[in-house]
Steps between C-alpha positions, in 0.01 A plus 500: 500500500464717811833642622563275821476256309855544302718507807614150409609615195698835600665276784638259206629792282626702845704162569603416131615891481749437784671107412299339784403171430138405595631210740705752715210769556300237599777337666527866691148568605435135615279354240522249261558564169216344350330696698691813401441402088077510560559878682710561188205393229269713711317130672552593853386825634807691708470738798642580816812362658588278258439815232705683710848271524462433121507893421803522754642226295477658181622852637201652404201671700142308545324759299723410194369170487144566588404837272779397266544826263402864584141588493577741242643280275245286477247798443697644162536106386111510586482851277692387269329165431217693473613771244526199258257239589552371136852335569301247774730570822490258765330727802485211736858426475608869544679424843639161354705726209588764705636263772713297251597767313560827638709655233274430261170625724702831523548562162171400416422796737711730394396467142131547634586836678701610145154414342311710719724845497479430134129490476446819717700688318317409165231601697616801612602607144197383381276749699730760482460438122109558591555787724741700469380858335862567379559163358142477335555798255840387401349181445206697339757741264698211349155262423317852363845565269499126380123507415521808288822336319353212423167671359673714268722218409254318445304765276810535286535130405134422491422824242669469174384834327531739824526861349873595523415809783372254719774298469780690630243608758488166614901463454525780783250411722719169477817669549376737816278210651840248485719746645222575797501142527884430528483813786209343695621159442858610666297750766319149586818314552687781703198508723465184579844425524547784760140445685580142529824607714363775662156249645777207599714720702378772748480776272543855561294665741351741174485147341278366829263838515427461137392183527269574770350780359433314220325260673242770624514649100628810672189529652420549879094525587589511856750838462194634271314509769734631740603193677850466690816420301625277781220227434505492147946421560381291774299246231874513305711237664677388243717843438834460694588845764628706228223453240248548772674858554443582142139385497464681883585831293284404185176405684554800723463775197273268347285562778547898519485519140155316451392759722649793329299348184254302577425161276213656311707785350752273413212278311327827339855599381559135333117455384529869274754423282875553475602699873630800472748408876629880549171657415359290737793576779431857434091506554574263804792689631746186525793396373529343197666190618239441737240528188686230291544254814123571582386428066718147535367374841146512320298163446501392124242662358222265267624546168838686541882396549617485837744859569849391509708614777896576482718606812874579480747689731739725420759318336231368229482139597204384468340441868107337509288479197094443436472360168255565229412284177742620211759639645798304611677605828864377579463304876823684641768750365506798290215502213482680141658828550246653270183517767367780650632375832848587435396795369309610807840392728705803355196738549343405827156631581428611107240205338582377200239325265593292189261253317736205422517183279657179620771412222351116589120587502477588107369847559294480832530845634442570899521884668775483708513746807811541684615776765796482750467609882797656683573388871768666713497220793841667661334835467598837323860436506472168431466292124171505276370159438245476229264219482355466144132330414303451177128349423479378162142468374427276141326716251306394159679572209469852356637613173514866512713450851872376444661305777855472559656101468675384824611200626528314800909517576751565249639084480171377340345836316458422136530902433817509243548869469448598869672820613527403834629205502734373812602156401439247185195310461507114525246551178738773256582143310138411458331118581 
């Protein structure tokens, strides 16, 4: 039924609304009642004057009686009818229900809208789920530690005569690959917990440049090759003012830096093996901080690990991070006070190398290459700030080469007997 065709009826609920019996409206506007009871049941078309003095009647403008409900009400009951065709909603009676029933219309709306924020934030955690780097090896640790616990569970059960060596072989395996489990299992939880927060408010500015850069993978063709700075930022309008000062400053030395050492160094150094980053400062005559930033703006390269990036400032807190498969990275705060990167912080300008084993990773070792630069912004007389950055690159397991165990931050490491220690760990009491 075609809108102007229910003024009748919105004229009898207008008048029943306000106590005024159908005899005195017509009574009021000069017709007879009959005649008022067949514009009432929608028989006789209304317009015009006589339109005009009923609406004036009822207190109520023209437009209420003609268009009945908002437009936009009647689109979500439209939406909504159509989200769930299976429940048979009357579509040609639409302006009937919302015109007798208001309260009812609304709600009906409201629940619609509820329905929809839901659904695009399942979607939105949903393709986070399939994009996020960060978020896919966590995901990735704790299925890779279940797998291997189930095998060897399973190998115990299912083998009834397994030689006694290989038995407690499997019974630590077990025991190292639960408690790497528990750690990336409560790594998983702290991230997500904390990244959910961080993407539903406005974040940090480090919070908003990290994301961004992450959405180029670090990588920035059009600095490579010399372009401007100011049209890459440009492209960027989602960072608020203060995040696009941070990534003003980043894209900036990106750019002089790809100069300095050019792309297909930085690929020659990754493609030969294991970088040697002060070796290469020193042939190059550069410092080593640009080296490392240069190694972890790279492209992936076909068969290798992406080089993991970590930037903190002075007081240790961990800044902007570029994360690499199998080694977990606390989002914000101070991390494991065992890397090289606090090392490099009380020695600034020395490098400091370590090959390191993620207590959560079950003995996958990465190089880890760390040095600290010294800044006197207020000059000679003024303070020393040291900015502090470390590339981690995965390496295949070696046996003659020890690595030290380290964790990810001191409330989820699994390492018991830990020297340096700041606080207890969520996991001391085990699963």
């Amino acid at each position: 039924m075609p809108r102007s065709a229910l003024t009748g009826t919105r004229i009898r609920e207008r008048r029943t609304l306000i106590g005024l019996k159908q005899a005195e409206l017509a009574r009021a506007v000069e017709i007879s009642p009959s005649y008022l009871n067949l514009i009432e049941h929608n028989r006789r078309r209304i317009a015009g004057k006589l339109l005009a003095e009923i609406a004036r009647e009822l207190k109520v403008e023209v437009a209420q009686l003609t268009r009945g409900a908002e437009a936009e009400l009647l689109d979500q009951l439209g939406q909504a009818a159509a989200d769930l065709p299976q429940a048979g909603a009357e579509l040609d009676r639409s302006d009937e229900f919302t015109g007798r029933f208001p309260g009812w219309a609304a709600l009906v709306q409201a629940q619609h809208r509820r329905i929809q924020e839901l659904q695009d934030r399942i979607e939105g955690l949903s393709d986070r789920l399939s994009h996020d780097p960060r978020l896919s090896s966590a995901m990735h640790e704790v299925l890779s530690k279940a797998t291997a616990i189930r095998s060897a569970a399973s190998i115990l059960v299912e083998t009834e005569d397994i030689d006694e060596a290989w038995r407690r072989r499997f019974h630590r395996n077990l025991h190292g690959d639960s408690l790497a489990l528990a750690e990336s299992a409560q790594a998983l939880t702290s991230f997500l917990d904390s990244e959910d927060e961080a993407r539903a408010e406005a974040g940090t500015p480090w919070e908003e440049l990290e994301l961004f850069l992450e959405s180029q993978r670090f990588h920035f063709p059009a600095l490579e090759e010399g372009g401007a700075a100011a049209a890459v930022l440009a492209e960027a309008t989602e960072l608020s003012p203060p995040a696009r000062a941070l990534a003003r400053h980043y894209l900036e030395r990106y750019r002089r830096e790809a100069g300095m050492m050019p792309l297909a160094q930085v690929t020659a150094a990754l493609g030969a093996g294991l970088p040697d980053p002060a070796r290469i400062a020193s042939e190059l005559g550069l410092p080593v901080a640009t080296v490392l930033r240069r190694l972890a703006s790279a492209p992936q390269l076909p068969g290798q690990d992406p080089v993991g990036l970590v930037f903190c400032d002075g007081t240790g807190a961990i800044a902007m991070r570029k994360p690499t498969n199998g080694f977990l990275v606390p989002r914000t705060g101070h991390a494991c006070p065992l890397w090289p990167v606090y090392e490099a912080l009380a020695s600034p300008g020395r490098p400091v190398a370590r090959r390191l084993t993620h207590s959560s990773t079950a003995g996958m070792p990465v190089a880890a290459f760390a040095v600290a630069e010294p800044h006197w912004p207020y000059g000679a007389e003024g303070p020393c700030l040291s900015e502090a950055w470390m590339i981690l690159l995965p390496q295949p397991e070696t046996p003659r080469l020890r690595a030290m165990p380290v964790g990810s931050a001191c409330r989820v490491c699994v390492l018991a007997d830990c020297r340096a220690r700041q606080e207890p760990s969520v996991m001391a009491t085990g699963l």
